[in-house]
C-alpha positions as CSV (number, residue, x, y, z in Angstrom):
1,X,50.0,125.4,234.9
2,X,50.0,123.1,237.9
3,X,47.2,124.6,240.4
4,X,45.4,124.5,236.9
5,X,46.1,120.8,236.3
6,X,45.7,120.2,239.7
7,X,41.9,121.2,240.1
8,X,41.1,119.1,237.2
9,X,42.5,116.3,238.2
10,X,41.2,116.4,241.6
11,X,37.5,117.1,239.1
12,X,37.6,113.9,238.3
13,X,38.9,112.2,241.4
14,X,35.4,113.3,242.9
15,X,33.8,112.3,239.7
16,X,35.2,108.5,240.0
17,X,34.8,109.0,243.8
18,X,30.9,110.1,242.4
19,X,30.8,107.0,240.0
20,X,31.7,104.6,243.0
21,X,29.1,105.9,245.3
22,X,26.2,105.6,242.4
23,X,27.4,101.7,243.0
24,X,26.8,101.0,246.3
25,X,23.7,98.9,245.6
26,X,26.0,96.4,244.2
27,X,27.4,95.8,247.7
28,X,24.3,94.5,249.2
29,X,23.9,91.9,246.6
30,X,26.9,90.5,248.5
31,X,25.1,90.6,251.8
32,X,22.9,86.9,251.1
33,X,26.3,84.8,249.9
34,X,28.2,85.7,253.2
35,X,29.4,83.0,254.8
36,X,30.2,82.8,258.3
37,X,32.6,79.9,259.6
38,X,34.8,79.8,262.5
39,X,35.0,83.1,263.3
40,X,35.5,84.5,259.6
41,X,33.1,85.9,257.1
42,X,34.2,85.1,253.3
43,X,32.4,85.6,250.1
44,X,33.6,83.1,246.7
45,X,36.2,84.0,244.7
46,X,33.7,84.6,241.4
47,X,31.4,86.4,243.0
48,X,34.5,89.1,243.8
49,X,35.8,88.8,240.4
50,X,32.0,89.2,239.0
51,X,31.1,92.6,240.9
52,X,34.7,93.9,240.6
53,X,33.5,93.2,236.5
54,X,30.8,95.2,237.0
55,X,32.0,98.0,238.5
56,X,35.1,98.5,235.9
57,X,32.4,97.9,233.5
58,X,30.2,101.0,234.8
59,X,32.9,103.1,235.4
60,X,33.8,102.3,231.8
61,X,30.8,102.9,230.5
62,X,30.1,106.1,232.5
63,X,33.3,107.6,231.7
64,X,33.0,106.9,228.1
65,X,29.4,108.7,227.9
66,X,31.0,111.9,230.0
67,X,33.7,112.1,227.3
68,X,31.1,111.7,224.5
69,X,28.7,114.1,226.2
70,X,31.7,116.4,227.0
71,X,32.3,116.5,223.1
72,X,28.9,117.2,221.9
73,X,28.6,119.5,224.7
74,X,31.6,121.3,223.3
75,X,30.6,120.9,219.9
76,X,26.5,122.2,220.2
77,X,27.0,124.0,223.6
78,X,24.4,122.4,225.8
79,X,25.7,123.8,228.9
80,X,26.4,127.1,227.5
81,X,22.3,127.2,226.5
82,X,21.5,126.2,230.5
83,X,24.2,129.0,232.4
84,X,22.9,131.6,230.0
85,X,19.3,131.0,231.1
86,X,17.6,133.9,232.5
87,X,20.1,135.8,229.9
88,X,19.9,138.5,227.3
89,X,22.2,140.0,224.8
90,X,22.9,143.6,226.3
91,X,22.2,145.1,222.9
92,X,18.5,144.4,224.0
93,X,18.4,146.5,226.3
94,X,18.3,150.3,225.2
95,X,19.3,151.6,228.4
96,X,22.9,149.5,228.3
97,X,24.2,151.0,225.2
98,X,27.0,152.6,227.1
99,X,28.7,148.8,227.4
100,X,29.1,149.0,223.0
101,X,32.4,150.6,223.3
102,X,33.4,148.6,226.4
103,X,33.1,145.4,225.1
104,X,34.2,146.7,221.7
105,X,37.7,147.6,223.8
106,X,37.9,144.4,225.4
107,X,37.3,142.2,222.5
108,X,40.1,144.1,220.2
109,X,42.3,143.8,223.4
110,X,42.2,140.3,223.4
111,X,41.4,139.4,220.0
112,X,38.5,137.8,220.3
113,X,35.4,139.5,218.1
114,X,33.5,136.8,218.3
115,X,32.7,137.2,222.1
116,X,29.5,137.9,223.4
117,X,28.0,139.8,226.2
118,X,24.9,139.0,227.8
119,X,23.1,140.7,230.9
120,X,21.6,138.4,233.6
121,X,18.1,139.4,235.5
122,X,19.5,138.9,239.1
123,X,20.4,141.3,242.0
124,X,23.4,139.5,242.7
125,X,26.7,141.4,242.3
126,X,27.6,138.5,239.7
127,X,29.7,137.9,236.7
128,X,30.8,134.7,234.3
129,X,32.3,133.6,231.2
130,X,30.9,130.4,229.7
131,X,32.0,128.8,226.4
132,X,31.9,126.2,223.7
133,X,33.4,125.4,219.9
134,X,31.3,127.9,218.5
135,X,30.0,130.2,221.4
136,X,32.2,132.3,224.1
137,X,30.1,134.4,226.3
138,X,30.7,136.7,229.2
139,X,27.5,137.1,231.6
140,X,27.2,140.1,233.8
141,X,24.5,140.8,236.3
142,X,22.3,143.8,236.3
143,X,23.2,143.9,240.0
144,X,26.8,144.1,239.7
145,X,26.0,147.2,237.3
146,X,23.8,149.2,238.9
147,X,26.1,148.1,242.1
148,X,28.5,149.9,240.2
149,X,26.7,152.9,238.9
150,X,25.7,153.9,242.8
151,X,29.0,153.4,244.2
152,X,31.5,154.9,241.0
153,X,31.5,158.7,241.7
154,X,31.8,159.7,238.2
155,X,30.9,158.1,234.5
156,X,34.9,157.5,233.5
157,X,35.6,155.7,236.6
158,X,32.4,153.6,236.7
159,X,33.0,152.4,232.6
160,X,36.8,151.8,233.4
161,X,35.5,149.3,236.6
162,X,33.0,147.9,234.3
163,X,35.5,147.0,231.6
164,X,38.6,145.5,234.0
165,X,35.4,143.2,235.0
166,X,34.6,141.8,231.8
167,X,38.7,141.9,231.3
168,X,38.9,139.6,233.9
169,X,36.3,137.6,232.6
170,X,37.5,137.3,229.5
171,X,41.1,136.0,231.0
172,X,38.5,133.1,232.1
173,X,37.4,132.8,229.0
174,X,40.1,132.0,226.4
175,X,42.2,130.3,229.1
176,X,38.8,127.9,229.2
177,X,38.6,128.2,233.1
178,X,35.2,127.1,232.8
179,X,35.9,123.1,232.4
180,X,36.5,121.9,235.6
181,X,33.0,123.0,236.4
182,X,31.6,121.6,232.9
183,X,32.8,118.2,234.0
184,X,31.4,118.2,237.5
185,X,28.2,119.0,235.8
186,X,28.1,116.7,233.5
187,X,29.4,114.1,236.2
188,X,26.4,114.8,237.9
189,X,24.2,114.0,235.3
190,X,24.9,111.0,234.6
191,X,25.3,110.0,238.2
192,X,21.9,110.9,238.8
193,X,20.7,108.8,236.0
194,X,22.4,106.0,236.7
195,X,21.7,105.7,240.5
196,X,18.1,105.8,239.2
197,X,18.8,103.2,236.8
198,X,20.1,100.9,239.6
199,X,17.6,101.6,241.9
200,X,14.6,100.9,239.8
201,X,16.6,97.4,238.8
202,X,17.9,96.7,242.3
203,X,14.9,96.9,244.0
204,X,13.0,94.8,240.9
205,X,15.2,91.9,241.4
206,X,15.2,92.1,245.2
207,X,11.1,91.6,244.3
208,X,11.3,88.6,242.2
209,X,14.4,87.2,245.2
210,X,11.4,87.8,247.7
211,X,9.0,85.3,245.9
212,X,11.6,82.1,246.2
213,X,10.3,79.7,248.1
214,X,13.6,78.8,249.9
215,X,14.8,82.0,252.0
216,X,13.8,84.4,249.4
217,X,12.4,86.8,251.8
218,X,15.2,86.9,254.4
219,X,17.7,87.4,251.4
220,X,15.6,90.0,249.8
221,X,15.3,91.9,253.1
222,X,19.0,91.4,254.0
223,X,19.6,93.2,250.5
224,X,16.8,95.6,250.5
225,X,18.4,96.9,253.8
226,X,21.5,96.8,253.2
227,X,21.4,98.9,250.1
228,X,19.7,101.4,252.4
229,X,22.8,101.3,254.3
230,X,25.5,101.4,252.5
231,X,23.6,104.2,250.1
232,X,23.0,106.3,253.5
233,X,26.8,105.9,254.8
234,X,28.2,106.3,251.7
235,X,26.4,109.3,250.6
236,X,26.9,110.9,253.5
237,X,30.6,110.6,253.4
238,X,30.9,111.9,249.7
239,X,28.4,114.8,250.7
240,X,30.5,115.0,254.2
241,X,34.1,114.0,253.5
242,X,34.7,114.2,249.7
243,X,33.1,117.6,248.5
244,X,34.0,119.2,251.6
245,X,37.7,118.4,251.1
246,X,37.5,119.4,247.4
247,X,36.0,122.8,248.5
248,X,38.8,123.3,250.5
249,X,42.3,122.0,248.4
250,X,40.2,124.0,245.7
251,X,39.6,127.4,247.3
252,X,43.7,127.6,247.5
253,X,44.3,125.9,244.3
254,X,42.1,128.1,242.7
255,X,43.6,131.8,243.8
256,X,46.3,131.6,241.5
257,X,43.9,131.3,238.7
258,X,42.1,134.6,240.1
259,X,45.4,136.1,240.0
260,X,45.8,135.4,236.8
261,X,42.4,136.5,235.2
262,X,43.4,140.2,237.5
263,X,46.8,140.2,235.9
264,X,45.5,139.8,232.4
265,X,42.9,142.5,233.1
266,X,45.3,144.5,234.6
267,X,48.0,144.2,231.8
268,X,44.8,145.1,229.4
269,X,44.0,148.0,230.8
270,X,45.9,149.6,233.7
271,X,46.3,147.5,237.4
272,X,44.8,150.9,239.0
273,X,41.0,150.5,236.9
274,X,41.1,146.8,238.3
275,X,42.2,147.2,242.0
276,X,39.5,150.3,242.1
277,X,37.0,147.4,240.3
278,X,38.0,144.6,243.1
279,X,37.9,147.9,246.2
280,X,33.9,148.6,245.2
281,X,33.1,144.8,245.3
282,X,33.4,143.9,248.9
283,X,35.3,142.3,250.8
284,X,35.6,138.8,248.9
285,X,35.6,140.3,245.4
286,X,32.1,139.7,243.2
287,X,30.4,136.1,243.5
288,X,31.0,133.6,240.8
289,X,29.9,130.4,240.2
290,X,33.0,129.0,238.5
291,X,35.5,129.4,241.2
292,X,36.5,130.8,244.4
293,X,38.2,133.9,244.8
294,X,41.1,135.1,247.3
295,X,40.4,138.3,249.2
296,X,40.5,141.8,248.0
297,X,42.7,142.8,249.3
298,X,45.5,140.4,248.3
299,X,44.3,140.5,244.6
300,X,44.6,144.7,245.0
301,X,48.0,144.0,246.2
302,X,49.5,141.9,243.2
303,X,47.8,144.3,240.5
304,X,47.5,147.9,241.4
305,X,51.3,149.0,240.1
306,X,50.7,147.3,237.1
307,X,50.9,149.3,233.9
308,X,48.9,148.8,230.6
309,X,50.8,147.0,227.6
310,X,50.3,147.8,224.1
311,X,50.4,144.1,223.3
312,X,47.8,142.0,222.1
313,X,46.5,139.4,225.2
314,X,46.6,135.6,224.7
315,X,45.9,132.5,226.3
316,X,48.6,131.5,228.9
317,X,50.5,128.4,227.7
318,X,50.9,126.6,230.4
319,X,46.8,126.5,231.0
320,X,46.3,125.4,227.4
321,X,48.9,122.6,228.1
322,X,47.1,121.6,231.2
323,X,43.7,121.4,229.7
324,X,45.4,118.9,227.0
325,X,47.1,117.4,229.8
326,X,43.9,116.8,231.9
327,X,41.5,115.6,229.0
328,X,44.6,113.2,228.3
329,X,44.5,111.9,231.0
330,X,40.4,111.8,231.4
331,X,41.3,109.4,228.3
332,X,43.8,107.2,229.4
333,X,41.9,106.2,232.8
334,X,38.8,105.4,230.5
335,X,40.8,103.5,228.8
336,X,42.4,101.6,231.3
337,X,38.7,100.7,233.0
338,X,37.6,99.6,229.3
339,X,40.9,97.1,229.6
340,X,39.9,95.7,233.2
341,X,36.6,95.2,232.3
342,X,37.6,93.2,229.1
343,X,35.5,95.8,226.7
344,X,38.8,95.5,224.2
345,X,37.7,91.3,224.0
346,X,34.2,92.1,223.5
347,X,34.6,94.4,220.2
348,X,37.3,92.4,219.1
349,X,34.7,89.4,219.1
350,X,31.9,91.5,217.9
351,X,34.3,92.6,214.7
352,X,35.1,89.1,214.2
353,X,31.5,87.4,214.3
354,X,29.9,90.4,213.4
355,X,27.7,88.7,210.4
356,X,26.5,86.0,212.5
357,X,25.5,88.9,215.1
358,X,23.9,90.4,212.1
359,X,21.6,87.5,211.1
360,X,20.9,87.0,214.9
361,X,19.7,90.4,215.1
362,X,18.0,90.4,211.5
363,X,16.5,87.6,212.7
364,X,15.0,88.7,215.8
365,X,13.6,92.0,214.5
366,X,11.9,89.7,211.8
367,X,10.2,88.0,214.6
368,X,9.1,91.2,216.4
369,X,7.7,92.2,213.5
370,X,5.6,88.8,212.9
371,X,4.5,89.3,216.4
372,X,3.4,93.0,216.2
């Protein structure tokens, strides 16, 4: 539960870390109302109060449209429709009917029929479970089959490795290990946007600041390079410093969610079918693009006695409780922004005057339409 809870939380960590960076151009506004005097720089009181408005306000906002896009994304499966690009159903393919009864097997294992299984066009020795409200998927490459099929010496063993692979995958699956990696993505979308956002209006009013007549130019190059500084150094720390770190508090947070997904698998159908699966795929298990896995040989370790239960296999508690616990808590900080930055004030007041905001507006689209 906790080294589940713990990689989400530090998710969105680097996603407010993310958030802050996208804002550095806000810092070199500062750089023209400096003021030097004996020996100390100092900037005015609401000018401070002003940015630190504006960047509650955008983290606010930000947050609030990841939680919204998060939803929908859920909801319609948006990122489930980009990982399964390049992706067919493996009932297409007349030469993978052998995988019917495997995935047949799985499915009633863990009671989920409505699981699908899709066969990626790549070499790599690769395999991934992607899902949303009405979609659960498990990916596996062609490489990691044919991988399989030249290394397996004989048919039983190479269908038993096949199965304790999608097993493992489908641990992933219902235990929704996919989020972490939904948020970052989605982090990273609207990042992008709005650093572009910024930059088109930062460097706009930096133009009209340049055609003052009193030290417009001097303040519009002070900002103009300063925003190239700070948005270097800053960058450069998050792409340095920040990922970096999460890599590596995530690499051994994330083995005990590996061992997990093997111990499912292995409870599902024998801990000998899955150490055999993890011994044909090298040395650092098959790649994956939702997490990072221990080595082989550990994972062979903690599995291979295991014996197959009779029992049904279900979601681990303690992970469902962490990914309440984590989206909880994705609330509450946005929440807490949207109080710093005064949003509660502003829809109170919009609630309260909202006719006379409604003839305002009534009346200006009355006028566009004169005009147009």
């Amino acid at each position: 539960m906790f080294s589940k809870l713990i990689i989400l939380v530090l998710v969105y960590i680097v996603c407010l870390c993310n958030l802050l960076f996208v804002l550095a151009p806000f810092l070199a506004f500062l750089l023209p109302f400096i003021d030097y005097q004996n020996g100390v720089f100092s900037v005015s009181s609401p000018l401070i109060f002003g940015l630190l408005k504006v960047f509650t306000s955008a983290i606010f906002s930000i947050s609030f449209c990841m939680m919204m896009y998060l939803f929908l994304d859920f909801i319609l499966g948006f990122s489930v429709f980009i990982s399964l690009k390049n992706c067919k159903r493996f009932e297409k393919y007349k030469e993978y009917d052998f995988l019917t009864p495997v995935i047949t097997q799985v499915k009633e294992k863990f009671d989920e029929n409505s699981v699908r299984l899709y066969i990626k066009n790549s070499n790599e020795i690769n395999a991934f479970a992607v899902g949303s409200l009405g979609s659960k998927n498990i990916v596996i490459s062609k490489g990691m089959i044919d991988h399989f099929l030249l290394t397996c010496p004989e048919p039983k063993m190479f269908l038993s490795a096949i199965r304790s692979v999608i097993s493992h995958e489908m641990s992933h699956l219902i235990n929704k290990d996919f989020i972490p990696t939904y948020i970052i993505m989605v982090n990273q979308k609207f990042t992008n946007l709005v650093s572009s956002i910024l930059h088109f209006i930062f460097y706009n009013i930096a133009k009209i600041i340049n055609t003052l007549p009193s030290g417009g130019r001097v303040s519009s190059l002070l900002m103009i390079y300063g925003y190239k500084f700070f948005n270097t150094a800053i960058n450069a720390f998050n792409s340095v410093v920040v990922y970096n770190l999460f890599e590596f508090i995530q690499k051994f947070i994330s083995r005990s969610v590996e061992y997990r997904c093997d111990y499912q698998a292995s409870k599902a159908f024998g801990g000998k079918n899955m150490a055999f699966a993890l011994s044909i795929t090298g040395d650092n298990g098959y790649f994956t693009i939702f997490s990072t896995h221990p080595k082989t040989k550990s994972r062979i370790k903690k599995i291979e006695d295991i014996k197959m239960s009779d029992d049904t296999i279900r979601p681990v508690l303690a992970d469902s409780i962490a990914n309440s616990i984590a989206f909880i808590l994705f609330a509450f900080t946005t929440l807490v922004f949207g109080k710093l930055a005064h949003i509660d004030l502003y829809i109170r007041e919009i609630l309260i005057n909202h006719e006379t905001i409604y003839r305002k507006l009534s009346y200006l689209w009355h006028l566009i339409n004169k005009i147009y």
